[in-house]
C-alpha positions as CSV (number, residue, x, y, z in Angstrom):
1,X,8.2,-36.9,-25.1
2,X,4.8,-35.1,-26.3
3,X,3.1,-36.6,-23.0
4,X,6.5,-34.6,-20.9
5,X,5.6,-31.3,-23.0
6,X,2.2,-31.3,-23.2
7,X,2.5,-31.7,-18.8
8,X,5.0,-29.0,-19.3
9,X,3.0,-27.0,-21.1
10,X,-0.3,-27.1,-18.9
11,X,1.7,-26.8,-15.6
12,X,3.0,-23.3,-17.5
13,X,-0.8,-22.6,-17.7
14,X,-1.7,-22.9,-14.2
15,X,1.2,-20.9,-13.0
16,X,1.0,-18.0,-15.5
17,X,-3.0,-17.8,-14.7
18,X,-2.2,-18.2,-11.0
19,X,0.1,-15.3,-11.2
20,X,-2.4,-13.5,-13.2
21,X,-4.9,-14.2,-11.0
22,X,-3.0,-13.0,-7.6
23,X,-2.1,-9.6,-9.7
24,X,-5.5,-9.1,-10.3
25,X,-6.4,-9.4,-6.5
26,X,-3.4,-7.4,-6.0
27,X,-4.1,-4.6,-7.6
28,X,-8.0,-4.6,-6.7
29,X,-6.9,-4.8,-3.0
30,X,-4.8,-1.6,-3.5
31,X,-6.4,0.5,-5.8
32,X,-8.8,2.1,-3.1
33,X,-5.8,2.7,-0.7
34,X,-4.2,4.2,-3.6
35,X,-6.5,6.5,-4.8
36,X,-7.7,7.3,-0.8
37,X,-3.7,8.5,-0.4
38,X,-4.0,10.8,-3.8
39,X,-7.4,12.3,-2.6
40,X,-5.8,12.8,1.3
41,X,-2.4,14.6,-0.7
42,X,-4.6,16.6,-2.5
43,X,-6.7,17.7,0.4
44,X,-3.3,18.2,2.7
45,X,-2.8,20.7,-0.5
46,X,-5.9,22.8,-1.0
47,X,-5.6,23.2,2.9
48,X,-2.3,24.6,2.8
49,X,-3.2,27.3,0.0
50,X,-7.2,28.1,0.7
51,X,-8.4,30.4,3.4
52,X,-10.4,28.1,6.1
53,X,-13.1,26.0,4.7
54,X,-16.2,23.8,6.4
55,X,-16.8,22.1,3.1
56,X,-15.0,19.5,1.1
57,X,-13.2,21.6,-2.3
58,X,-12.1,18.2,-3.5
59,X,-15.4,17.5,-4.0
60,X,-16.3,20.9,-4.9
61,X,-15.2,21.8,-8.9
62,X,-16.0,23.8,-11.5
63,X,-13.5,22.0,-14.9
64,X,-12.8,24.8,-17.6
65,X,-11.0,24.7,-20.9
66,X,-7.8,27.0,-20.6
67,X,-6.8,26.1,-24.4
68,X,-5.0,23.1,-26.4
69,X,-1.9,21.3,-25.6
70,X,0.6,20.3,-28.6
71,X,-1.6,17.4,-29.7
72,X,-4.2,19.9,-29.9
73,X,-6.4,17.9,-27.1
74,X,-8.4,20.6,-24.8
75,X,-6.5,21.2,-21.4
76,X,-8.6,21.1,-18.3
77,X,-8.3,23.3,-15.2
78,X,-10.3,22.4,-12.4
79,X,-11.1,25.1,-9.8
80,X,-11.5,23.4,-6.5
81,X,-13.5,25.6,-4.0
82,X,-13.5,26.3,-0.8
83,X,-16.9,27.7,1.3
84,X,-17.3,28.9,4.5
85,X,-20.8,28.8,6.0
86,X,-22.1,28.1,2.1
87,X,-20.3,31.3,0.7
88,X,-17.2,30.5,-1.2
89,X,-14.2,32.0,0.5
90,X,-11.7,31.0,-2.2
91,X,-11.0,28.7,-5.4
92,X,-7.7,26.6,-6.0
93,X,-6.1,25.3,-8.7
94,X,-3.0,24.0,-10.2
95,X,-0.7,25.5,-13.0
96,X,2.5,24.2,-14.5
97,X,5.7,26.1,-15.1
98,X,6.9,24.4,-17.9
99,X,10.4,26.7,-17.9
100,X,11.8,25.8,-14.6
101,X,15.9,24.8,-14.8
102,X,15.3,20.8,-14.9
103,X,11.7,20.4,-16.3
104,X,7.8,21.4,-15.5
105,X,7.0,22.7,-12.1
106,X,3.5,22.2,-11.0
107,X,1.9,24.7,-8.6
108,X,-1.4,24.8,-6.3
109,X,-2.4,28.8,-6.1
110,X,-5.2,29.5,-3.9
111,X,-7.0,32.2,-4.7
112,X,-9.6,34.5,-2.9
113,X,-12.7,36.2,-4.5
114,X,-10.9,39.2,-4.6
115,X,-8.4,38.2,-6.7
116,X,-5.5,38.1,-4.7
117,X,-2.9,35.4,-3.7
118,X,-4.1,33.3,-0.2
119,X,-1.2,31.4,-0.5
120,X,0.9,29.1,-3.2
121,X,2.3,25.4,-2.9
122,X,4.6,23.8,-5.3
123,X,3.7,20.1,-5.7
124,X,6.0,18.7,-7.9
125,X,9.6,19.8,-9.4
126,X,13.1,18.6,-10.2
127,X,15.1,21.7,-9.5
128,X,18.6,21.5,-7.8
129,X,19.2,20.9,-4.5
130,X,20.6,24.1,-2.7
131,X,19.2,26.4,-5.5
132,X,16.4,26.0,-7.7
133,X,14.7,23.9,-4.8
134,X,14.2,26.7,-2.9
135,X,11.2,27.6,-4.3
136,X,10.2,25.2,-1.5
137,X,10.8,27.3,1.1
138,X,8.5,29.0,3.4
139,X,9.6,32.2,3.0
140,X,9.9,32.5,-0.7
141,X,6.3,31.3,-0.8
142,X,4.9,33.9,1.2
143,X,5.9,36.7,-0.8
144,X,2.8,35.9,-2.9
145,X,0.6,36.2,-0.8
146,X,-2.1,39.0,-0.8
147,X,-1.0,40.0,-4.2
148,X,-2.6,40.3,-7.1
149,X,-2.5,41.4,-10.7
150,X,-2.9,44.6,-9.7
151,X,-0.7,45.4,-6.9
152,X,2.2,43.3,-7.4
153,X,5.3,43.9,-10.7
154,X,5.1,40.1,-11.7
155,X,8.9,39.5,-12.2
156,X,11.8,39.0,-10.6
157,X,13.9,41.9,-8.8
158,X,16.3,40.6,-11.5
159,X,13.9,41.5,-14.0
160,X,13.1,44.7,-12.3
161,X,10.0,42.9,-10.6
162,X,9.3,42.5,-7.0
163,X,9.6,39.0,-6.6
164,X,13.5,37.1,-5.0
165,X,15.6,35.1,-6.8
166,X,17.9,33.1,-5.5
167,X,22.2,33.5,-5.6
168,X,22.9,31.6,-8.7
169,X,19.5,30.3,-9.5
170,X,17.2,33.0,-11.1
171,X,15.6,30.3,-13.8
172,X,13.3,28.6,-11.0
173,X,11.5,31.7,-9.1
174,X,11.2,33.4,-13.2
175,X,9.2,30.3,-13.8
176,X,6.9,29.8,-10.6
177,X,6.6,33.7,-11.1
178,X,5.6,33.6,-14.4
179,X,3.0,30.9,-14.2
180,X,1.3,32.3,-10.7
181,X,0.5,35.8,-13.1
182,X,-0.8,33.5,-15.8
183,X,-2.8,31.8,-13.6
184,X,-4.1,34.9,-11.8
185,X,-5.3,36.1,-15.3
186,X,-7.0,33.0,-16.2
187,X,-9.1,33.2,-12.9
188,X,-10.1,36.7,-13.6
189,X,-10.9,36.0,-16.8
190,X,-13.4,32.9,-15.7
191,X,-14.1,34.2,-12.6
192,X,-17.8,34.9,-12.5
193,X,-17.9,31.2,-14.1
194,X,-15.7,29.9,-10.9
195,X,-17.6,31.4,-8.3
196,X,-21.1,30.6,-9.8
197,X,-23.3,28.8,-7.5
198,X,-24.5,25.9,-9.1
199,X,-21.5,25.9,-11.3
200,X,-20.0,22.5,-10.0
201,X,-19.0,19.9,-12.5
């Protein structure tokens, strides 16, 4: 009986460290895949909201402090920029609507040294399908660009802004709206630290 357990129990062993073992080689054999795919995404995105680069803005940050979150830990922005021929054409970064109808939406604005709007792209959100989710669109995401803080109402036309809603679904473009102008002022506010040369972090 104690020789039938004590087989049981080393046979257990082996198995349990096999498995461990195998999820070990597992995950070492996709973590660089993994993080390859995250890097590529986040290059597909700074190339969909910065003017035309011959550098690599992934590679190419300034990190600043934009406040606390409720745990009262500093929250990070990091300003990914884009150059052309060595001059920085543009900066991009990501800000999160945290009012949208169903939870956060997260946002990539590009932004060029003179302030203004190159393009947006919204990476994550859980809005409705056939409403909120049109925030996705083409043409609701151009109406950002080339504005600024300065030549653009930053509000809905619902809110007597500039900016469309959508029939039934005003919550969504508010929020995206909202964040883009917050963003905007945070750039200005850093931007001599942004566009320093040198500056990368």
């Amino acid at each position: 009986m104690l020789k039938d357990m004590a087989r049981l129990l080393i046979t257990l062993t082996i198995i349990a460290a096999s498995a461990g073992f195998l999820l070990s080689q597992v995950e070492q054999a996709t973590r660089e895949p993994i993080k390859e795919q995250r890097r590529l995404q986040m290059v597909k995105a700074l190339s969909a909201v910065l003017p035309e680069f011959d550098n690599s803005p992934d590679t190419d940050i300034v990190s600043l402090q934009n406040g606390v979150n409720k745990k009262g830990e500093p929250v990070q922005v990091a300003f990914y920029r884009a150059r052309k021929e060595g001059e920085i054409v543009g900066a991009a970064f990501k800000v999160i609507a945290p009012d949208g109808y169903t939870g956060n939406i997260e946002v990539m604005i590009g932004v060029r040294p003179d302030e203004m709007v190159n393009a947006i792209e919204i990476l994550t959100h859980a809005e409705t399908p056939g409403l909120g989710d049109k925030i996705t669109f083409s043409s609701w995401k151009d109406l950002f660009k080339n504005k600024g803080l300065d030549n653009a109402d930053w509000r809905v036309k619902k809110d007597g802004g500039e900016f469309d809603q959508f029939s039934g679904a005003t919550i969504s473009p508010r929020a995206v709206v909202g964040a883009v102008k917050k963003g905007l002022e945070f750039f200005r506010e850093n931007k001599a630290k942004i566009l320093a040369e040198g500056g990368q972090s």
